[in-house]
N, CA, C and O atoms as a MOPAC input file, in Angstrom:
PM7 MOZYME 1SCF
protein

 N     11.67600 1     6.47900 1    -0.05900 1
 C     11.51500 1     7.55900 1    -1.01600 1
 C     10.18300 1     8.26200 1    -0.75000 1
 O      9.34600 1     7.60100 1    -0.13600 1
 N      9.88300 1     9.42700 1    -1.09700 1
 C      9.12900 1    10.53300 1    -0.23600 1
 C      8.33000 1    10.89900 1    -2.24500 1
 O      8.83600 1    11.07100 1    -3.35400 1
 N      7.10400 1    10.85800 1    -1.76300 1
 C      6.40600 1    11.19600 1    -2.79800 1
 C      5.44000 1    12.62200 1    -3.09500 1
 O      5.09100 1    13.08100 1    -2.00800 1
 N      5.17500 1    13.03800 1    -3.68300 1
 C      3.99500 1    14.39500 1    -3.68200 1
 C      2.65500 1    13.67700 1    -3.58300 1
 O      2.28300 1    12.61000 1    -4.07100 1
 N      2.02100 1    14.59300 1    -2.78900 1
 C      0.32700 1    13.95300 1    -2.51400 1
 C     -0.70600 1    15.07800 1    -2.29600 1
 O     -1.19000 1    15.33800 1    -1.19500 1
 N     -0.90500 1    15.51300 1    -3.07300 1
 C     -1.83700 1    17.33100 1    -3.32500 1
 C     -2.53400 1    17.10100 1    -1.97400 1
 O     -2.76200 1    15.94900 1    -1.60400 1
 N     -2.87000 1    18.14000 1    -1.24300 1
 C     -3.53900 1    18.01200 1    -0.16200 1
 C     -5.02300 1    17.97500 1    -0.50400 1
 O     -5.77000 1    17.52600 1     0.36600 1
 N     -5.62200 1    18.44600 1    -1.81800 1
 C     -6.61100 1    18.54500 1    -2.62500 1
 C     -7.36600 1    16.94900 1    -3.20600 1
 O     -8.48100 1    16.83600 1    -3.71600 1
 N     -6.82700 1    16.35200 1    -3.05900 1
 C     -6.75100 1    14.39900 1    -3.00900 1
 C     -7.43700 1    13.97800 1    -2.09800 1
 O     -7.60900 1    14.43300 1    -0.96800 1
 N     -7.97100 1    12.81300 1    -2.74200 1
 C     -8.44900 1    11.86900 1    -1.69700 1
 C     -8.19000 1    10.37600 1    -2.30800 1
 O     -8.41500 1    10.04700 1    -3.47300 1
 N     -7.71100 1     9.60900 1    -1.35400 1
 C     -7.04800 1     8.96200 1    -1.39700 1
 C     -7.29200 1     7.28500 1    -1.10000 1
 O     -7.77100 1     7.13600 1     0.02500 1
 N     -7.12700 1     6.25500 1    -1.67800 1
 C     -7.64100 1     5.14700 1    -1.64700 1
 C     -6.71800 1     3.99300 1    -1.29900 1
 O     -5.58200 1     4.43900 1    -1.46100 1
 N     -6.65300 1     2.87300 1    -0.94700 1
 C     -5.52800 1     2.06300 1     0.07700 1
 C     -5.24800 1     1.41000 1    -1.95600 1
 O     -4.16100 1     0.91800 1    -2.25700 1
 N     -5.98700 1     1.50100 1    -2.65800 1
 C     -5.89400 1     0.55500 1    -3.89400 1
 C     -5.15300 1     1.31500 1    -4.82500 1
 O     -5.03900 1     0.91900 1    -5.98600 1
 N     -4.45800 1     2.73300 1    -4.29800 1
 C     -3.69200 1     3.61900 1    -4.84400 1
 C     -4.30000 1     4.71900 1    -6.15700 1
 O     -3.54200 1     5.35800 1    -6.88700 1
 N     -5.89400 1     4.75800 1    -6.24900 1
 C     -6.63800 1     5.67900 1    -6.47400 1
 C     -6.56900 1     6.83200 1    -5.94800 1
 O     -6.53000 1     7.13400 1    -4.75500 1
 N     -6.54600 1     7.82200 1    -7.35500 1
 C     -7.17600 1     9.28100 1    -6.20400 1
 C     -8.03400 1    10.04500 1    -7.25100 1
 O     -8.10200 1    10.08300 1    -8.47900 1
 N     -8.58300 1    10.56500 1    -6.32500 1
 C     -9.84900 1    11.12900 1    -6.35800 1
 C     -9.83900 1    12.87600 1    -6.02300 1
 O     -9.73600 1    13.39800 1    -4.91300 1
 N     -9.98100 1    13.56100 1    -7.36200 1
 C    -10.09100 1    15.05700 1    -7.42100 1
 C    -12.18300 1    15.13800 1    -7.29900 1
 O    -13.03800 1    14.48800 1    -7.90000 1
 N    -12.26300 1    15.92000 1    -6.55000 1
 C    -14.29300 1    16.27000 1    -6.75300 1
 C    -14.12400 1    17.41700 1    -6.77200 1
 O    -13.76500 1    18.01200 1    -5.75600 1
 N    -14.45000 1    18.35400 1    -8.53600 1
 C    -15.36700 1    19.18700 1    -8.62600 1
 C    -16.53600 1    19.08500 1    -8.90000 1
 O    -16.84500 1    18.32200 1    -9.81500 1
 N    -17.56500 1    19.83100 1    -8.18300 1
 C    -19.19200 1    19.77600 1    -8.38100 1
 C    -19.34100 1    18.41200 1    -7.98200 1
 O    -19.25000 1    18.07100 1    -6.80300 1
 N    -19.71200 1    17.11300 1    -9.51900 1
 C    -20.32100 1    16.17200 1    -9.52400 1
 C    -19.52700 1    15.72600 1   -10.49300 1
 O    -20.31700 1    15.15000 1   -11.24000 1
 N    -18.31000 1    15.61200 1   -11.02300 1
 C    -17.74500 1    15.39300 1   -11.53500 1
 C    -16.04400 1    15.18200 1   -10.65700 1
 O    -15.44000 1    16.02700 1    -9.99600 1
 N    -15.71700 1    14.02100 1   -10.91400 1
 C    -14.53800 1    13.64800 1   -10.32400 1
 C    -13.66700 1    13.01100 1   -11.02200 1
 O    -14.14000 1    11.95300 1   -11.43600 1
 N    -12.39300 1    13.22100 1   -11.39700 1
 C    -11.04000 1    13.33100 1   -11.33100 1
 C    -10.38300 1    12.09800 1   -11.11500 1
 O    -10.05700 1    12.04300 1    -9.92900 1
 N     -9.97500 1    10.87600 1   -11.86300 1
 C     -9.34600 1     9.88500 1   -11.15700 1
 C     -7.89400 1     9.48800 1   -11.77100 1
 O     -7.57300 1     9.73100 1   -12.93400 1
 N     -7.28700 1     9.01300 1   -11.07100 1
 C     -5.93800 1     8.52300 1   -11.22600 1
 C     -5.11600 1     7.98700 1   -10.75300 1
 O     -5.24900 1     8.19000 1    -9.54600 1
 N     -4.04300 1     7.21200 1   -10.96900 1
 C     -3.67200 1     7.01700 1    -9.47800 1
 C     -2.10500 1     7.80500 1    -9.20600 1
 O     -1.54000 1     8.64900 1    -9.90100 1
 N     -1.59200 1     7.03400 1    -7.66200 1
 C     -0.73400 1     7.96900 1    -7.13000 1
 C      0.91900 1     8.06800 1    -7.99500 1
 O      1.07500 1     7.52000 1    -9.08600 1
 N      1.69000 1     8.60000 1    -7.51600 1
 C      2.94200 1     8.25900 1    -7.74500 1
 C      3.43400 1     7.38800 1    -6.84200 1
 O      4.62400 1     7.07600 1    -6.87300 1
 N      2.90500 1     7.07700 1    -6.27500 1
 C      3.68700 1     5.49100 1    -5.15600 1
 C      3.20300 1     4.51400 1    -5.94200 1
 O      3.84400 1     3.46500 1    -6.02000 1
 N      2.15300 1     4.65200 1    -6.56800 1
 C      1.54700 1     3.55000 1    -7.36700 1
 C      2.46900 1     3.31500 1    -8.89900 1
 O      2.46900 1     2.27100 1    -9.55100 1
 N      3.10000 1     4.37400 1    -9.18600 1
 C      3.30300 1     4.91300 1   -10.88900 1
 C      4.62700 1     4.13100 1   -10.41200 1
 O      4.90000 1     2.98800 1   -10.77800 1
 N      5.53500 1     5.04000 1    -9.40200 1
 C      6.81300 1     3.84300 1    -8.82300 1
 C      6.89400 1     2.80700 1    -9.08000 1
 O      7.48700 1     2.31700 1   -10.04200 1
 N      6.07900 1     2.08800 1    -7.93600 1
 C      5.96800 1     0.81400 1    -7.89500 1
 C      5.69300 1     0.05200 1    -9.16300 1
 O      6.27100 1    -1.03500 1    -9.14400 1
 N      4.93600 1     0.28800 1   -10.35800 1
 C      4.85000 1    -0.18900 1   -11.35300 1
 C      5.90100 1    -0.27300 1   -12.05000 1
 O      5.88500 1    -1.27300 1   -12.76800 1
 N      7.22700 1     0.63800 1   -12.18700 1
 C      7.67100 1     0.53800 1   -12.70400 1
 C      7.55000 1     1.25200 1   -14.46200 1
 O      6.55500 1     1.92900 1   -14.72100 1
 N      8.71400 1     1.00300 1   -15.64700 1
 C      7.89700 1     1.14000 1   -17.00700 1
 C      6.32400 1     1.00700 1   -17.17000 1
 O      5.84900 1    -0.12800 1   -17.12400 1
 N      5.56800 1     1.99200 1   -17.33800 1
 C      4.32300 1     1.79000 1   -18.21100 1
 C      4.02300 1     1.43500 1   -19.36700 1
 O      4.08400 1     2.45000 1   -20.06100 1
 N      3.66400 1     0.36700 1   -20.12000 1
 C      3.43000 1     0.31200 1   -21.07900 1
 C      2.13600 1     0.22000 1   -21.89300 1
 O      2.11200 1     0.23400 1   -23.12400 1
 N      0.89600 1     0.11000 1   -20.97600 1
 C     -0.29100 1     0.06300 1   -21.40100 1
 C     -1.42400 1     0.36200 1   -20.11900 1
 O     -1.43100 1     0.08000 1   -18.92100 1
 N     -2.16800 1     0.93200 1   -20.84200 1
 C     -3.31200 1     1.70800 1   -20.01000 1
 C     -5.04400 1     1.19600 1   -20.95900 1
 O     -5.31700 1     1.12900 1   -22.15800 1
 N     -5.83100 1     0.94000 1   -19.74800 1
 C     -7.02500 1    -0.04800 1   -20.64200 1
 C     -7.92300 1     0.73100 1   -19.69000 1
 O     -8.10400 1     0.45200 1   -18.50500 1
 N     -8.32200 1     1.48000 1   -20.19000 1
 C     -9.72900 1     2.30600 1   -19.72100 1
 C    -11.39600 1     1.89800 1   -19.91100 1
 O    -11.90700 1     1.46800 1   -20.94600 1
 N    -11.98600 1     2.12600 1   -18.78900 1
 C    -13.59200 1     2.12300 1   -19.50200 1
 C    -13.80400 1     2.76800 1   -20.58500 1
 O    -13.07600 1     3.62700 1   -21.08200 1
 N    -14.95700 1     2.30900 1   -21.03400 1
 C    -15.61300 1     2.97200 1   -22.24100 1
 C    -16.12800 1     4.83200 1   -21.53400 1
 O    -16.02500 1     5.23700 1   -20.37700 1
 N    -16.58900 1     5.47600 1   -22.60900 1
 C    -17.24700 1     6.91500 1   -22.01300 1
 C    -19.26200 1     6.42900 1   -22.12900 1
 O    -19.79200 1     5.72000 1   -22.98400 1
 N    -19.71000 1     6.90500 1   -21.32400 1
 C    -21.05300 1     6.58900 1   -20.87600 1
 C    -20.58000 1     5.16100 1   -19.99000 1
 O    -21.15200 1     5.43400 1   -18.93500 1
 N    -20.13300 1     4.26700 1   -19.81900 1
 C    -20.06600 1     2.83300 1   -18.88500 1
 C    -20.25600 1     3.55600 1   -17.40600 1
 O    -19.81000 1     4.63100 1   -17.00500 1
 N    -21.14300 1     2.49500 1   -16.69600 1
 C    -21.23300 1     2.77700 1   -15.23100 1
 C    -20.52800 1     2.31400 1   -14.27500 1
 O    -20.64100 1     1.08800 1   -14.27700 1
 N    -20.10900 1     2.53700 1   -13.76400 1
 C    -19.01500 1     2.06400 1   -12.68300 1
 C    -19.48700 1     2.30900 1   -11.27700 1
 O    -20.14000 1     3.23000 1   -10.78600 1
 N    -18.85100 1     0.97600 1   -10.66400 1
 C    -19.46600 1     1.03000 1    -9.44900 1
 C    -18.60100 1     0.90800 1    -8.68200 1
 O    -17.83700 1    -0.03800 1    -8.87300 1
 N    -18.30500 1     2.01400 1    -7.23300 1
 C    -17.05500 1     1.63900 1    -6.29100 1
 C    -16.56600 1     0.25100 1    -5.94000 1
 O    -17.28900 1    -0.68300 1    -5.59600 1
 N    -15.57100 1     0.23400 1    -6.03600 1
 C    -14.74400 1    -1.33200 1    -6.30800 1
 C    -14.46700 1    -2.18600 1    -6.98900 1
 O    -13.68500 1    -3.13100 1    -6.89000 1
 N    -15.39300 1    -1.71900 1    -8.00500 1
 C    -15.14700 1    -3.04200 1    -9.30200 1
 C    -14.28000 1    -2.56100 1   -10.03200 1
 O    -14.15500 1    -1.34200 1   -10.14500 1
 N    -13.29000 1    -3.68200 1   -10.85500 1
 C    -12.47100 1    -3.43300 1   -11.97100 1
 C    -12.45400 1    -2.57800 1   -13.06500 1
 O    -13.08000 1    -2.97700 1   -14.04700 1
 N    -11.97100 1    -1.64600 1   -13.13300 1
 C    -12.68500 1    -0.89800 1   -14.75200 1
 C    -11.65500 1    -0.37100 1   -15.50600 1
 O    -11.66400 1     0.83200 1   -15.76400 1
 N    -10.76200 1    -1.09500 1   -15.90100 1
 C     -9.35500 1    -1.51500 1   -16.52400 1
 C     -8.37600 1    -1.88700 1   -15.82500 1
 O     -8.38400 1    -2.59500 1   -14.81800 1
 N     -7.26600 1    -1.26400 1   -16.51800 1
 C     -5.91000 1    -2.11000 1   -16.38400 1
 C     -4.67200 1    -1.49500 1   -16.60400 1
 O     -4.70700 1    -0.68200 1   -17.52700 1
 N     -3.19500 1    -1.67100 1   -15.85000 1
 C     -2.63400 1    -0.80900 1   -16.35700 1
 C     -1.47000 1    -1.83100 1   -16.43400 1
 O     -1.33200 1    -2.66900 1   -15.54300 1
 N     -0.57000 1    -1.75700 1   -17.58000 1
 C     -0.05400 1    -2.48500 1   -17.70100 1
 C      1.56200 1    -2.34800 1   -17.67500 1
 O      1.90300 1    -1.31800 1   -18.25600 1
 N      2.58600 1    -3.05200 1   -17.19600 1
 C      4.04100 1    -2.00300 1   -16.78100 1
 C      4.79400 1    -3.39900 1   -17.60100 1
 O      4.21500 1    -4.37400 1   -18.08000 1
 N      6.59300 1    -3.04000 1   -17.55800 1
 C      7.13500 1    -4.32200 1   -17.82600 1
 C      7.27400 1    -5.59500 1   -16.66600 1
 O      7.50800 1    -6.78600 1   -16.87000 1
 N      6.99400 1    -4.72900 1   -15.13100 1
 C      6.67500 1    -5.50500 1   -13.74000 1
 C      5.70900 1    -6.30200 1   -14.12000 1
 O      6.10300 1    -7.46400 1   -14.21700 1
 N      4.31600 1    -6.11100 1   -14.44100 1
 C      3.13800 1    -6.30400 1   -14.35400 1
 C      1.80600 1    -5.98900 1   -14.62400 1
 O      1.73500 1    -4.81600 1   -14.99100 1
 N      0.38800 1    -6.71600 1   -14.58600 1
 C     -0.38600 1    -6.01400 1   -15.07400 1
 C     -1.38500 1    -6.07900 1   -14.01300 1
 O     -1.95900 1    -7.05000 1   -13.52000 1
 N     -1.50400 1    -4.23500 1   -13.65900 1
 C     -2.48800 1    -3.99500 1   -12.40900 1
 C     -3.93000 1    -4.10500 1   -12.72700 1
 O     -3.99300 1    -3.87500 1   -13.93500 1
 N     -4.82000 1    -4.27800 1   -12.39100 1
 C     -6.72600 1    -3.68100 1   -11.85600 1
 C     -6.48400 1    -2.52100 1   -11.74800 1
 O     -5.42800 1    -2.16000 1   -11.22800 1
 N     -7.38500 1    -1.65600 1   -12.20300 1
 C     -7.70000 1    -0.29900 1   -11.88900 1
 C     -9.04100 1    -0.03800 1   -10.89600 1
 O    -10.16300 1    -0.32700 1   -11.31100 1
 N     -8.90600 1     0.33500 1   -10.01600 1
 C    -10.57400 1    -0.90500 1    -9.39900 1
 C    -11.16600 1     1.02300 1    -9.41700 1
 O    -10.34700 1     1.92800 1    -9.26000 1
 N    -12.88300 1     1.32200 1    -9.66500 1
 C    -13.22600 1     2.76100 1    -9.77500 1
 C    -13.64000 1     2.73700 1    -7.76400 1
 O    -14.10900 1     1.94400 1    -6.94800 1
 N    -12.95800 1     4.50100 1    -7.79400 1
 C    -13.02400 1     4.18400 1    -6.17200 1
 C    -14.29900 1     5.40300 1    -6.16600 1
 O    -14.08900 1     6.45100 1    -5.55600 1
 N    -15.50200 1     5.20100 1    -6.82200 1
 C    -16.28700 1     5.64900 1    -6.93600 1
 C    -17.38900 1     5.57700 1    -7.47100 1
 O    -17.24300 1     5.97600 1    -8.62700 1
 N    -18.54400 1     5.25900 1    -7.26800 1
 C    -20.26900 1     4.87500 1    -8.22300 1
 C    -20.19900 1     6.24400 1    -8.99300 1
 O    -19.91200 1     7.27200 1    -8.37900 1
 N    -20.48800 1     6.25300 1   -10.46700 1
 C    -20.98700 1     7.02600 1   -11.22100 1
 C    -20.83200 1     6.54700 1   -13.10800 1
 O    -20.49300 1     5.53900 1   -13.72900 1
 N    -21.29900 1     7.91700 1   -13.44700 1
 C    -21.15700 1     7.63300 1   -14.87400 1
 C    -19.71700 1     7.94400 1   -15.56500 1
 O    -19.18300 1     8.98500 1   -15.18400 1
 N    -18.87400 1     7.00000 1   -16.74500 1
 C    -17.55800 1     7.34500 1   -17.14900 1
 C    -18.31000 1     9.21800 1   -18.14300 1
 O    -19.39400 1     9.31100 1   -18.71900 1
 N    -17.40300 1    10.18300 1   -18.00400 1
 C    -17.59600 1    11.20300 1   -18.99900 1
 C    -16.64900 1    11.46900 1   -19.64000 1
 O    -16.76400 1    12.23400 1   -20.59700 1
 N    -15.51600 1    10.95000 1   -19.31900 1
 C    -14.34600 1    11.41200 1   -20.37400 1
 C    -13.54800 1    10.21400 1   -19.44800 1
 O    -13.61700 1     9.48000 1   -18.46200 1
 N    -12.47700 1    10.79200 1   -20.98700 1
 C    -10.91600 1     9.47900 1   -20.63500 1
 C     -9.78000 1    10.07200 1   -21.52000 1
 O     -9.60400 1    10.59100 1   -22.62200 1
 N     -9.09900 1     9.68600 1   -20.37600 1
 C     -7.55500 1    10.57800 1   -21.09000 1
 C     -7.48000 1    10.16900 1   -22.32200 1
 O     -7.62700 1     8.95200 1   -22.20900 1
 N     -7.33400 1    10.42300 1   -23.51500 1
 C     -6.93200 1     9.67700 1   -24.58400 1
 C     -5.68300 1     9.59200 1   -25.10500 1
 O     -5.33900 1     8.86100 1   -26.03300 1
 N     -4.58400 1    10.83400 1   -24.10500 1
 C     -3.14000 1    11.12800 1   -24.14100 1
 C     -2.48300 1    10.53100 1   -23.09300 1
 O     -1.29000 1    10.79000 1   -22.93600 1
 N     -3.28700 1     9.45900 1   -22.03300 1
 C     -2.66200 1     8.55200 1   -21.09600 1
 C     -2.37600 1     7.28500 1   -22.21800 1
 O     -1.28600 1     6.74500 1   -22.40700 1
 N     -3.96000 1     6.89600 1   -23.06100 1
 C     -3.96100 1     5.39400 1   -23.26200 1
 C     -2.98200 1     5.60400 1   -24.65600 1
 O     -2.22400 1     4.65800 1   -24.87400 1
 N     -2.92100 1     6.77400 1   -25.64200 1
 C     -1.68500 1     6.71500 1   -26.67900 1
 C     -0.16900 1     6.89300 1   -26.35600 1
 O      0.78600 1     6.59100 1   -27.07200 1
 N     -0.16700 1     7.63100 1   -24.71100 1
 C      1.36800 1     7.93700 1   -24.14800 1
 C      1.68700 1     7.28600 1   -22.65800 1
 O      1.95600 1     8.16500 1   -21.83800 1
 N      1.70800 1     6.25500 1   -22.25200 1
 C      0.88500 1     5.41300 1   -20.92000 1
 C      2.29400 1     6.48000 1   -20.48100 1
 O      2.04000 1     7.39800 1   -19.70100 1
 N      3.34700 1     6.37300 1   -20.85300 1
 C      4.75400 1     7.12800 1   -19.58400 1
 C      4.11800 1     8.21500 1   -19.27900 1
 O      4.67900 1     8.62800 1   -18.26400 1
 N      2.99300 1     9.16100 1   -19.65400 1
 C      2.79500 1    10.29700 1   -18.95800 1
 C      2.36500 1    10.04200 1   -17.47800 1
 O      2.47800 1    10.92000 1   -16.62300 1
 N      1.94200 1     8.98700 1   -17.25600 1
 C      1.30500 1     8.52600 1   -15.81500 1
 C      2.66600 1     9.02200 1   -14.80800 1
 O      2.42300 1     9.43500 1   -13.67400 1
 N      4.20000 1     8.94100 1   -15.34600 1
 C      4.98300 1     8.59500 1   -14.72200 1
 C      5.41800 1    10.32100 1   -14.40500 1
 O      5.47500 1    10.88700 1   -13.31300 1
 N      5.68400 1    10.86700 1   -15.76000 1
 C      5.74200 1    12.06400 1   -15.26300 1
 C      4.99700 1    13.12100 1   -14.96400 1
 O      5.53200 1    14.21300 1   -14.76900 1
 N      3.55400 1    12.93400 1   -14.88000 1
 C      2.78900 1    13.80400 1   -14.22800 1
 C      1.31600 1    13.10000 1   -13.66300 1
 O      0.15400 1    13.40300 1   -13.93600 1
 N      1.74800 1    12.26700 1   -12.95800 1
 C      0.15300 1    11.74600 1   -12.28000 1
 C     -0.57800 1    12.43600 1   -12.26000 1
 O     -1.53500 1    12.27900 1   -13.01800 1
 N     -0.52700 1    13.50200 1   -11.43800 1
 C     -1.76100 1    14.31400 1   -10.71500 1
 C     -2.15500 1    15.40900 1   -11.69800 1
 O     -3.09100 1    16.13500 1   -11.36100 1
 N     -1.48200 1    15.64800 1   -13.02300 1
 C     -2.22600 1    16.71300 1   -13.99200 1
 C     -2.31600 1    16.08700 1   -15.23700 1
 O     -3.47100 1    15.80600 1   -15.55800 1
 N     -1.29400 1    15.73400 1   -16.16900 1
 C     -2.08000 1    15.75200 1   -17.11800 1
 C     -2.38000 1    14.36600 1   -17.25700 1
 O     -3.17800 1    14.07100 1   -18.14700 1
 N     -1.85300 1    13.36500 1   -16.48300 1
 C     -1.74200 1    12.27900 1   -16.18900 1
 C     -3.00600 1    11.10100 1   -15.76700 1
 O     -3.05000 1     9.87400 1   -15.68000 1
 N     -4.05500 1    12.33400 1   -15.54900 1
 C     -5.24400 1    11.46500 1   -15.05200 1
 C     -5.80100 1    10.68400 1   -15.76200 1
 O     -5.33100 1    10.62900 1   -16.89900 1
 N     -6.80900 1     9.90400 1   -15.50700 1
 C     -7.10800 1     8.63200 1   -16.13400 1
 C     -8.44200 1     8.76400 1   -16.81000 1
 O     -8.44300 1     8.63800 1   -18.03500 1
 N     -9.57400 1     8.99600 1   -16.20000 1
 C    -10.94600 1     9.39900 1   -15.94900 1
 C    -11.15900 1    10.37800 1   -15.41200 1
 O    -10.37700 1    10.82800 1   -14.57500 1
 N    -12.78200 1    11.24200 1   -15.90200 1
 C    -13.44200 1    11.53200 1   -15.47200 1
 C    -14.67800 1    10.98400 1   -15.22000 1
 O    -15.25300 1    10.53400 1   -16.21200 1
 N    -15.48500 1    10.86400 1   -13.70900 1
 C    -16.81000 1    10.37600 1   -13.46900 1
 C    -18.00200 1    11.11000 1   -13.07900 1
 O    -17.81400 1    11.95400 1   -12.20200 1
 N    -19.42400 1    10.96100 1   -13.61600 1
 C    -20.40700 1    12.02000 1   -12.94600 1
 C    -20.79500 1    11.04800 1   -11.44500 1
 O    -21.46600 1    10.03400 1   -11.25900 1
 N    -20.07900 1    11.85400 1   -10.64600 1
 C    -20.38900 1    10.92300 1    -9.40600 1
 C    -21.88300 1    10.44900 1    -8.98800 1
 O    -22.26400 1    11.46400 1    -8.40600 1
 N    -22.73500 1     9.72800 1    -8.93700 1
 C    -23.88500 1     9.05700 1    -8.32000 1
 C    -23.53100 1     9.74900 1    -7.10700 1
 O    -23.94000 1    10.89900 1    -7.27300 1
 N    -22.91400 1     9.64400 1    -5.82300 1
 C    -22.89000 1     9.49900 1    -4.55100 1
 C    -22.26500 1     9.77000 1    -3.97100 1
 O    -21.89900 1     8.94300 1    -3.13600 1
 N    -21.66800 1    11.10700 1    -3.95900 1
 C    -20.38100 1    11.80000 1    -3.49000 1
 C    -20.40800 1    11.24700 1    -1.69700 1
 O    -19.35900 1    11.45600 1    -1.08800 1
 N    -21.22500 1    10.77200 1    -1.14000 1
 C    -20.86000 1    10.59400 1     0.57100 1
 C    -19.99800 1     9.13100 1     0.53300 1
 O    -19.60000 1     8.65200 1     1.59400 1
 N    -19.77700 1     8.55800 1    -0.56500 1
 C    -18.91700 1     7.24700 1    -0.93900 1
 C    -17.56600 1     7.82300 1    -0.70500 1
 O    -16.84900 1     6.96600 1    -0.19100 1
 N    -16.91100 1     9.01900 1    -0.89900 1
 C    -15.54000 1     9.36500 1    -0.48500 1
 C    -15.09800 1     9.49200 1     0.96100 1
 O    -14.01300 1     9.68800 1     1.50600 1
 N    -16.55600 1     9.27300 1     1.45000 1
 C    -15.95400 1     9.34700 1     3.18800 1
 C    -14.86500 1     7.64900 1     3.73700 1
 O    -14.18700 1     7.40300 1     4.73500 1
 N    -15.09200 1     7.11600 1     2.90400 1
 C    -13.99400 1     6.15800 1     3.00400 1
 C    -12.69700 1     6.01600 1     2.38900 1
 O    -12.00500 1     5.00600 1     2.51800 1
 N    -12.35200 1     7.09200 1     1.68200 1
 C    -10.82800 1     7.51800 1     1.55700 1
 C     -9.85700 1     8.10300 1     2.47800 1
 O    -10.34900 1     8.48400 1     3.54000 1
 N     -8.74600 1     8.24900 1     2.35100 1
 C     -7.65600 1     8.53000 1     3.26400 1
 C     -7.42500 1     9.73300 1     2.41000 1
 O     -7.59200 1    10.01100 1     1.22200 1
 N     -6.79900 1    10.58000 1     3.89700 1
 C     -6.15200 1    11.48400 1     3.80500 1
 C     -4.70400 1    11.35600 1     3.19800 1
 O     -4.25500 1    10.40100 1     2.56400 1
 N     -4.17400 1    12.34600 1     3.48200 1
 C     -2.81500 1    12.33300 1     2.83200 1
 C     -2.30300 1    12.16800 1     3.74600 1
 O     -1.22200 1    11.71800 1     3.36800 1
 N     -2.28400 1    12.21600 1     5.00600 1
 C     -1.14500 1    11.71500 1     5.82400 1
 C     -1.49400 1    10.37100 1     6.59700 1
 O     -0.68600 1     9.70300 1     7.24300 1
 N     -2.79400 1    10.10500 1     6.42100 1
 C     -3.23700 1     7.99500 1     6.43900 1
 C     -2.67500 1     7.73700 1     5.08200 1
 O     -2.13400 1     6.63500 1     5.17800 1
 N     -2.50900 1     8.22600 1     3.75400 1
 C     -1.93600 1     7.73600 1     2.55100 1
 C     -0.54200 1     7.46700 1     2.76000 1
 O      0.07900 1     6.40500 1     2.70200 1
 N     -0.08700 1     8.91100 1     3.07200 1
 C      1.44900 1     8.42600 1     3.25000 1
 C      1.68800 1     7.09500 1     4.25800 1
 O      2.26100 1     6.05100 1     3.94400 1
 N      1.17000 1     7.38400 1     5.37300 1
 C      1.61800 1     6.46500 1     6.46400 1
 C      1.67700 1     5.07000 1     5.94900 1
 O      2.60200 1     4.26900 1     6.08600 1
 N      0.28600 1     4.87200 1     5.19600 1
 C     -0.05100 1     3.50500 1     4.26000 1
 C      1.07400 1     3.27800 1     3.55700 1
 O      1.66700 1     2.27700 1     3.95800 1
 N      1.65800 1     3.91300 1     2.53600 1
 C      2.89500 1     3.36000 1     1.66200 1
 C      4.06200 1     3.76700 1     1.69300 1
 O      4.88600 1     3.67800 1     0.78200 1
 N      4.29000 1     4.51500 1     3.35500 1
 C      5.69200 1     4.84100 1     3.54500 1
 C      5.93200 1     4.70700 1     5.04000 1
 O      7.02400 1     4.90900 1     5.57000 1
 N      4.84800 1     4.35800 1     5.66000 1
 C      5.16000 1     3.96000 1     6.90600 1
 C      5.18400 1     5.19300 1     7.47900 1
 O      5.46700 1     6.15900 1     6.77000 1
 N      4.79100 1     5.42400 1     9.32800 1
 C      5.36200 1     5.97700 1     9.96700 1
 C      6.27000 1     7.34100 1    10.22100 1
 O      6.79900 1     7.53500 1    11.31500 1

């Protein structure tokens, strides 16, 4: 199955993505990820002001499959959080990439995205070839 992947993305093997305007970035994850989960039923976000540091845990998302890590694929400060993901978690399913996002972060260190994938190392990653 063949997924949408904004060419505007950047992209993480842990199924993060990453919108950067300015100093402020955009997170969420993919629809290969939203798939694979299956039903959504719960979404566990950082707090707003919490610091986050690329790779560490900073919630949870929770499906009738299972319950994922949200790991931040980025150092900065939390500035906002969906509050219409964590009261409606199915929006993840039908619109990841807009209204669907998870976080916003004031990025610390924008040269930390040079270790994301493109969209066609993303695809290749969860659709092969």
């Amino acid at each position: 199955m063949s997924f949408e992947y904004p060419e505007t993305l950047k992209y993480f093997d842990s199924h993060e993505y990453v919108h950067l305007e300015g100093d402020t970035a955009t997170i969420g994850i993919t629809a290969y990820a939203v798939d694979q989960l299956g039903d959504i039923v719960f979404v566990e976000l950082p707090e707003v002001d919490e610091q986050l540091t690329k790779g560490e845990t900073c919630g949870n998302i929770e499906s009738v499959k299972a319950v994922e890590d949200l790991y931040a694929p980025i150092t900065g400060k939390v500035v906002e959080c969906n509050a219409a993901v964590i009261e409606t978690p199915e929006m993840l399913a039908e619109d990841p990439y807009q209204a669907g996002w998870l976080m916003k972060i004031q990025v610390s260190d924008p040269t930390e995205l040079k270790d994301s994938l493109s969209v066609g190392d993303y695809r290749t990653l969860v659709e092969g070839s």
